[in-house]
C-alpha positions as CSV (number, residue, x, y, z in Angstrom):
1,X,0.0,0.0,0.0
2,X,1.2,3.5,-0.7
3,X,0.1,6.8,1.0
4,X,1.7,10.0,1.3
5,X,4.9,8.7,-1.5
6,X,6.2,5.8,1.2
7,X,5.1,2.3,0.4
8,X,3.9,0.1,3.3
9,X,3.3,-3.2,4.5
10,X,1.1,-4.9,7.0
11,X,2.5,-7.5,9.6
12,X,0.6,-10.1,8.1
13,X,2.4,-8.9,4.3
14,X,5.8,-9.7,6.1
15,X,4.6,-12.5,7.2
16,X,4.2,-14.0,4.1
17,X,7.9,-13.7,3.0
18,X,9.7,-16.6,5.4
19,X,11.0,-18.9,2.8
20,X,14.4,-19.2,1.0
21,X,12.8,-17.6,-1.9
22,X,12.1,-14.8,-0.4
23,X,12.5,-13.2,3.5
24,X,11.2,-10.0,4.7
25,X,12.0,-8.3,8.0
26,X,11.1,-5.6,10.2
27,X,14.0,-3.7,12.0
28,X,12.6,-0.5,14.0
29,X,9.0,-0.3,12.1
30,X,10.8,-0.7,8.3
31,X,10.6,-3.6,6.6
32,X,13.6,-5.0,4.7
33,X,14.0,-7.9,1.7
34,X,16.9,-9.5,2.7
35,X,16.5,-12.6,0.5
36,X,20.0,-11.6,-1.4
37,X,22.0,-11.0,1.7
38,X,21.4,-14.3,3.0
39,X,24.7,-15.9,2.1
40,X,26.4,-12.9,2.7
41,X,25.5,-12.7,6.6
42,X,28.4,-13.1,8.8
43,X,26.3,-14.3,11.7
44,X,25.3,-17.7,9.1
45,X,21.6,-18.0,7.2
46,X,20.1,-20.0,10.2
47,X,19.6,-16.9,12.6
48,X,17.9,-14.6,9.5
49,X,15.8,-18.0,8.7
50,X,14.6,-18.0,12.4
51,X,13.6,-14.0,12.3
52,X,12.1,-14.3,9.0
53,X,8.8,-12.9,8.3
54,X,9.0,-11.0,11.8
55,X,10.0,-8.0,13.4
56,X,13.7,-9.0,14.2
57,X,14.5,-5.5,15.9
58,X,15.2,-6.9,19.4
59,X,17.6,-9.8,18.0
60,X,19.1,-7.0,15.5
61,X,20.1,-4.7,18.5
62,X,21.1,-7.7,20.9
63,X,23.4,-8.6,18.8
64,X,25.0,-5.1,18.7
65,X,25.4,-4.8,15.0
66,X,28.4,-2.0,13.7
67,X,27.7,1.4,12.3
68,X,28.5,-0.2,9.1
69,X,25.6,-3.2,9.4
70,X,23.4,-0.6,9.5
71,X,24.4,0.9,6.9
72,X,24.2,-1.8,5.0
73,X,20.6,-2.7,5.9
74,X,19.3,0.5,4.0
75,X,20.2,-1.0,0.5
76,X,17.5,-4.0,1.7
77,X,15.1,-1.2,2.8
78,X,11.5,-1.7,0.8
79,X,9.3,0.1,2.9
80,X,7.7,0.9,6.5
81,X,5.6,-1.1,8.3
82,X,1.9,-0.3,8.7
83,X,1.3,2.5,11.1
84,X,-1.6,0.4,12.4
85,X,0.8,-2.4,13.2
86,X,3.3,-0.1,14.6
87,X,0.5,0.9,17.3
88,X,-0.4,-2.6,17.9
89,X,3.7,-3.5,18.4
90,X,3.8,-0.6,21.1
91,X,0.8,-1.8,22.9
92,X,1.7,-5.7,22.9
93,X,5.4,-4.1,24.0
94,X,4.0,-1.6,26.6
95,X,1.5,-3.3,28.2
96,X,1.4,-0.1,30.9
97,X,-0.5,1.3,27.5
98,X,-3.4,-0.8,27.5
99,X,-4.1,-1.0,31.0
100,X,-7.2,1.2,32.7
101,X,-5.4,4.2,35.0
């Protein structure tokens, strides 16, 4: 979907691209086609096949990736994630945000 000039993509979109053929992430609410990097990774395919179709962002800054990995990730960059599934994301994270005060 495209509003505004940026395209973007629902949870359920990336969720769809988990296979060799084709592997979608999301890293900090954008979404990234990494299916070329693959073999490149220095961390090994298996980790990036276990995040696939996901939002990887906590196992992407646990790791403590360099300057230059990130970098790098914006050449995979394809778009942002929906902003409705962002808000869903912060309240499943937060759960202070759903609560009644």
């Amino acid at each position: 979907m495209e509003q505004n000039g940026l395209t973007y993509y629902t949870l359920e979109e990336v969720s769809r691209r988990n296979s060799a053929k084709e592997i979608w992430l999301v890293i900090h609410s954008k979404v990234y086609d990494i299916t070329r990097f693959v073999e490149e990774h220095p961390g090994g395919e298996e980790v990036l096949f276990e995040q696939a179709g996901a939002d990887a962002t906590e196992s992407f800054e646990d790791v403590g990736h360099s300057l230059d990995a990130k970098e790098m990730l914006k050449q995979y960059y394809i778009g942002d994630l929906h902003p409705d599934d962002c808000n869903k994301q912060v309240k499943k994270d937060n759960p202070a945000s759903s609560s009644p005060r």
